[in-house]
C-alpha positions in Angstrom: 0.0 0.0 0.0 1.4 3.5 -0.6 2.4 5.7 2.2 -0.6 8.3 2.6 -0.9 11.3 5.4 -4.1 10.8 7.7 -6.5 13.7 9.0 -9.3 13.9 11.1 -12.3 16.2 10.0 -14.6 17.8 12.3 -16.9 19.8 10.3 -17.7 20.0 6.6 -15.5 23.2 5.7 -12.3 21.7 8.0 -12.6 19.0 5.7 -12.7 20.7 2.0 -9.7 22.5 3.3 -7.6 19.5 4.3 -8.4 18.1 1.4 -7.3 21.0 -1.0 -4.3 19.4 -2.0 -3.6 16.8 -4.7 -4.3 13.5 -4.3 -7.1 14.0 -1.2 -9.6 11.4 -0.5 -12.5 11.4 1.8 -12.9 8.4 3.7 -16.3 7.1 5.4 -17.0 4.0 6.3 -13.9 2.8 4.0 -15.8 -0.8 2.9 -15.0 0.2 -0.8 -12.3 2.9 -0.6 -9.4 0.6 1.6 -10.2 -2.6 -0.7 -9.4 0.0 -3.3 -6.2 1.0 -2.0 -5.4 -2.6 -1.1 -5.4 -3.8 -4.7 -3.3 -0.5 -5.7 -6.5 0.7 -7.7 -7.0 4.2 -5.2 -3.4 5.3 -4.0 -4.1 9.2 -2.1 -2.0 11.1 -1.2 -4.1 12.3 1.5 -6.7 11.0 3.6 -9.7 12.8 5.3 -11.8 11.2 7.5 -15.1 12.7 7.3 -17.0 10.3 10.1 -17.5 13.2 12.7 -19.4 15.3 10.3 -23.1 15.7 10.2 -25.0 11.9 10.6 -28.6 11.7 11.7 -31.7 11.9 9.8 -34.3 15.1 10.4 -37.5 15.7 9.2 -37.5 19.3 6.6 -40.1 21.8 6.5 -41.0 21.4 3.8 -42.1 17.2 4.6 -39.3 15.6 3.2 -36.2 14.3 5.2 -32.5 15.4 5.2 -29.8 12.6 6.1 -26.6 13.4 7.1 -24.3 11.9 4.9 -22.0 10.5 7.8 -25.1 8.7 8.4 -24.4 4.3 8.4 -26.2 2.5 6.3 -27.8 0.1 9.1 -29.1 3.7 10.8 -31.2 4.9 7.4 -32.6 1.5 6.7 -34.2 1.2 10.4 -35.3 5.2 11.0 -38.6 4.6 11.7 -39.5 8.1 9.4 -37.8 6.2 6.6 -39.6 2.9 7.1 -43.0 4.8 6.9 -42.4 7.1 4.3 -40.0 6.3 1.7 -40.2 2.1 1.9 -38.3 1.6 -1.4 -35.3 3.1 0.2 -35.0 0.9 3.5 -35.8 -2.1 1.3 -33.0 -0.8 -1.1 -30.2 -0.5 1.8 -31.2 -4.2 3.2 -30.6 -5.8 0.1 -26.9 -4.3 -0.1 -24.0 -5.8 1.0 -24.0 -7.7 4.8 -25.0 -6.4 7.5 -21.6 -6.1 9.4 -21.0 -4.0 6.0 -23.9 -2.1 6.2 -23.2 -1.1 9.9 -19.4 0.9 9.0 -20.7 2.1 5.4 -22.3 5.7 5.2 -24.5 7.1 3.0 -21.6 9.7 1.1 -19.5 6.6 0.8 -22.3 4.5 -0.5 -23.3 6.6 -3.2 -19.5 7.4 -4.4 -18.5 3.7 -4.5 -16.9 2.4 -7.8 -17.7 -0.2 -10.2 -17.4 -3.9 -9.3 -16.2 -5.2 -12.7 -13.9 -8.1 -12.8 -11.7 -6.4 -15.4 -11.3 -3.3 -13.1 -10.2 -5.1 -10.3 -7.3 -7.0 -12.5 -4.4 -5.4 -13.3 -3.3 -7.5 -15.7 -6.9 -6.7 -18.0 -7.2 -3.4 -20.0 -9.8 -1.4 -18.2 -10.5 2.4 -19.6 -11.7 3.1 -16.0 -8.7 2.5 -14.2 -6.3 3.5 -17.0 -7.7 5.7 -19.9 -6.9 4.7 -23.0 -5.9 1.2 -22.0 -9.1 -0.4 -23.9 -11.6 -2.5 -22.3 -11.6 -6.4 -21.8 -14.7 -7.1 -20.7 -16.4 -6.2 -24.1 -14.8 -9.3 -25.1 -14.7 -10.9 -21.6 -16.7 -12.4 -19.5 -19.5 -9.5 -19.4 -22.7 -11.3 -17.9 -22.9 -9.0 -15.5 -22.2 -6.0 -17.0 -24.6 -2.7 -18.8 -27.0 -2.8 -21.7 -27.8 0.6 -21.5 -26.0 3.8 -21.7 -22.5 2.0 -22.3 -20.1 3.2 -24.1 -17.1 1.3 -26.4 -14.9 2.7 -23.7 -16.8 1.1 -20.6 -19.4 -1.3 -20.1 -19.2 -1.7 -16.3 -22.5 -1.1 -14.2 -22.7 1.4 -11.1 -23.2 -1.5 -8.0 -25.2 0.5 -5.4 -28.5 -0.2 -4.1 -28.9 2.7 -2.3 -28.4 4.6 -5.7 -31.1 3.7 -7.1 -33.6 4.3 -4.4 -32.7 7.9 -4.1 -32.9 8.2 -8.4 -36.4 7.3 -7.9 -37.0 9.2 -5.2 -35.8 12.6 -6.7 -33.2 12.7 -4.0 -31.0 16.2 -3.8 -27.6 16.0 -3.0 -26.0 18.8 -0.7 -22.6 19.6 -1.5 -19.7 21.2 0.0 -16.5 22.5 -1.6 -13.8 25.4 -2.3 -16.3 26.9 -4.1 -18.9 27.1 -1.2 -22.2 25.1 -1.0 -24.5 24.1 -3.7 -27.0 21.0 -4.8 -26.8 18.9 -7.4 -29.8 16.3 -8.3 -28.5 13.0 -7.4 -29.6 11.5 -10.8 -27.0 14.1 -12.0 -23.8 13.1 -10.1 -23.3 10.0 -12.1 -22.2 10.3 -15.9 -22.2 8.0 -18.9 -19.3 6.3 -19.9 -18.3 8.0 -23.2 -14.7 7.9 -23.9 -14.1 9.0 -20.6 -15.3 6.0 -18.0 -12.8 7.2 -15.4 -14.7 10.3 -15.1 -17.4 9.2 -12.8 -19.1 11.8 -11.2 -20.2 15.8 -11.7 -18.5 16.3 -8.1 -15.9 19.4 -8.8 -12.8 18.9 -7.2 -12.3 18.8 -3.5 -16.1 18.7 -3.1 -17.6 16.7 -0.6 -21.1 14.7 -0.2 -23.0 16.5 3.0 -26.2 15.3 2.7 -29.1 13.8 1.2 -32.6 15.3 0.7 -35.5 13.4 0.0 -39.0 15.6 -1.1 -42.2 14.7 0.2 -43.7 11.8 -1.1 -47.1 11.4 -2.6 -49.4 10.9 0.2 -51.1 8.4 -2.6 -48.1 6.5 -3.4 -46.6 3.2 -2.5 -43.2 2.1 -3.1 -40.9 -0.7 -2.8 -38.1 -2.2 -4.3 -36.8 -5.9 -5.7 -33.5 -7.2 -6.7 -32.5 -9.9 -8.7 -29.4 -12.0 -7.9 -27.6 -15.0 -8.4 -27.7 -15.3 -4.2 -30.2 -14.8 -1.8 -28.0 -12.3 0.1 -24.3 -10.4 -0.5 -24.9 -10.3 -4.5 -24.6 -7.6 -6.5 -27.8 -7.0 -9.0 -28.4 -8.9 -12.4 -31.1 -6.4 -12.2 -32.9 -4.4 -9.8 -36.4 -1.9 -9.7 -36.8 0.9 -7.1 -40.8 2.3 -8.0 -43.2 3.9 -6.3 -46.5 4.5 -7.8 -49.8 6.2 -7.2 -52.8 4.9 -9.0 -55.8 6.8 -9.5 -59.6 6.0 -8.1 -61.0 5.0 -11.7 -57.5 2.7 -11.9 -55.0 5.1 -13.9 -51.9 5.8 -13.0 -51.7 9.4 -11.9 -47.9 9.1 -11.0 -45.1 6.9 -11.3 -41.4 6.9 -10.5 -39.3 4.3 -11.4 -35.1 3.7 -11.5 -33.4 0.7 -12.9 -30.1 -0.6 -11.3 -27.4 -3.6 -12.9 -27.8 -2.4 -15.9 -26.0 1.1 -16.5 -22.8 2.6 -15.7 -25.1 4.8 -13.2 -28.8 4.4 -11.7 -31.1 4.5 -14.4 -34.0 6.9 -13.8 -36.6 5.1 -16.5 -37.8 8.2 -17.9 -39.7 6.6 -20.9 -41.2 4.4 -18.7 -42.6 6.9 -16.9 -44.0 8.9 -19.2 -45.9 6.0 -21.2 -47.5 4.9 -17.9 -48.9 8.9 -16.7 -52.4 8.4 -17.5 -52.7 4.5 -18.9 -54.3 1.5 -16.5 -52.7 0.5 -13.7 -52.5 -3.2 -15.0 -49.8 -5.7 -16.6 -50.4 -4.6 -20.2 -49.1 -1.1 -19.3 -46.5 -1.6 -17.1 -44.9 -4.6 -19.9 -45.8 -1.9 -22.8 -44.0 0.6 -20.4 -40.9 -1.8 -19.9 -40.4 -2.5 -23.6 -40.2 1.3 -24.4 -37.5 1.7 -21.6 -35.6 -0.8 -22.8 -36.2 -0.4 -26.5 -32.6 1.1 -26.8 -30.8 -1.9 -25.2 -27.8 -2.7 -26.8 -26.7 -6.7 -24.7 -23.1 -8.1 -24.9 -22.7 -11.7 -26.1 -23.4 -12.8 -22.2 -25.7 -10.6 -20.9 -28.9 -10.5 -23.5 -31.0 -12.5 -20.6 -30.7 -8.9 -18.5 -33.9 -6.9 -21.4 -36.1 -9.7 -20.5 -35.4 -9.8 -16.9 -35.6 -6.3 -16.6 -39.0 -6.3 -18.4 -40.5 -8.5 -16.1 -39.0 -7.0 -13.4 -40.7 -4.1 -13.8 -44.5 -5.5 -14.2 -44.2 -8.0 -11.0 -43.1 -5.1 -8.9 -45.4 -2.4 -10.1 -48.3 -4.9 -9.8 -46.8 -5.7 -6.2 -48.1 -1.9 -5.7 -51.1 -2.3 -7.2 -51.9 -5.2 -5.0 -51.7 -7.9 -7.7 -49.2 -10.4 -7.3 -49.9 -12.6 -10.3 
């Protein structure tokens, strides 16, 4: 492991400071950062340890809820506020990871970890994402796992978190701190395409820092809830997952609908198309599969991963008729 220097944050602007210089990390819980650095992958310069800073989870005036970014995973998923209000989220956190991991991982570090691609792991693959311009080996590779939509020939890895795409569905609001001062940024903004550029992950400037998360009232008509498909019933990362929440109508039409795809991008994948074909149609399996295929239309499968369009098709209908009640 490379030398590194290691500080200790107290508040939000200590820590942008110490980390002014080049090569600064932030470190949280450290579940994906330190594997990083083990496997020579993240080498900093500098370390800033940013548990002290603001955890906790608080209702806002305006409904919503603010959550501290420091805040550990285990903490979000059993607030009794999140429970109630925003379901999809607390079902989203349970189905990541273990919960020994869940209980050191925080919510910044969750939503800034990095791919878990074979190919980026190995240094002896070419990976674009750990060294631009190297080319990338799992195009060709062993890619089961891996995006088919939004990728890039640079990149087809897929963003791993579960928490991630919760939040995208939930129109979650990051606040951010940096040299710059404060500002917010929509978390389905802080994650980019691949393009030519896979190493380029986020819309974070530099030295800026994840200080919390806002979630907007939810629809007092709206249910939500997620599912996750795996290979194993626990500590698997998604084949494909769908975070929705959905608020039918009295004559059975869907008046709203949110609803985020995860395994299969390089970041959560807010299902915009989706969405819009279902404002306004029945609530029932016709829709929500005529819904699916439109999302998906633009799927683009490697040569071991063309199972993932139908899975995420009928991923979608069994959990948005979950929320309408009908399990068939």
């Amino acid at each position: 492991m490379t030398p590194f220097q290691f500080q200790r944050a107290s508040n939000g602007v200590e820590a942008v400071r110490m980390a002014a210089g080049e090569g600064a990390k932030y470190l949280g819980g450290g579940t994906n950062l330190v594997d990083l650095m083990r496997e020579g992958i993240e080498t900093p310069a500098v370390l800033v340890d940013v548990t002290a800073l603001r955890g906790g989870i608080e209702d806002t005036a305006s409904g919503g809820l603010l959550i501290g970014a420091a805040t550990r995973n285990t903490a979000l998923a059993e607030h009794q506020a999140v429970r109630d209000r925003y379901p999809v989220l607390a079902r989203a956190v349970l189905a990541g990871a273990s919960g020994q991991i869940r209980n050191m991982a925080t919510v910044g570090g969750n939503i800034l970890q990095r791919t878990r691609c074979t190919y980026f792991y190995d240094d002896a693959a070419r990976c674009n994402k750990r060294d631009p311009g190297a080319g990338c080996d799992a195009r060709d590779g062993f890619n089961r796992i891996h995006a088919i939509l939004g990728a890039s020939p640079a990149c087809v890895a897929i963003h791993p978190s579960d928490m991630c795409v919760a939040l995208a569905a939930l129109d979650a609001v990051l606040h951010l701190e940096g040299p710059e001062g404060p500002r917010t940024l929509p978390l389905t903004d802080l994650h980019r395409l691949p393009g030519e550029r896979p190493d380029r992950e986020t819309e974070l400037r530099p030295g800026e820092l994840i200080a919390a998360v806002e979630l907007p009232a939810h629809g007092s008509g709206s249910r939500s809830t997620y599912r996750k498909v795996r290979d194993r019933a626990s500590y698997a990362f998604a084949l494909v997952s769908v975070a929705a929440a959905l608020d039918v109508a009295e004559d059975g039409t869907v008046r709203d609908v949110r609803l985020a795809l995860g395994g299969v991008a390089h970041k959560p994948w807010r299902a915009v198309r989706a969405e819009t074909a279902l404002r306004g149609q029945a609530a029932n399996a016709q829709s929500f599969r005529e819904a699916a295929e439109a999302e998906l239309a633009d799927a683009a499968p490697l040569r071991d991963n063309g199972f993932k369009i139908e899975l995420a098709r009928r991923t979608v209908v069994a959990t948005l008729l979950e929320l309408t009640g009908d399990r068939a």
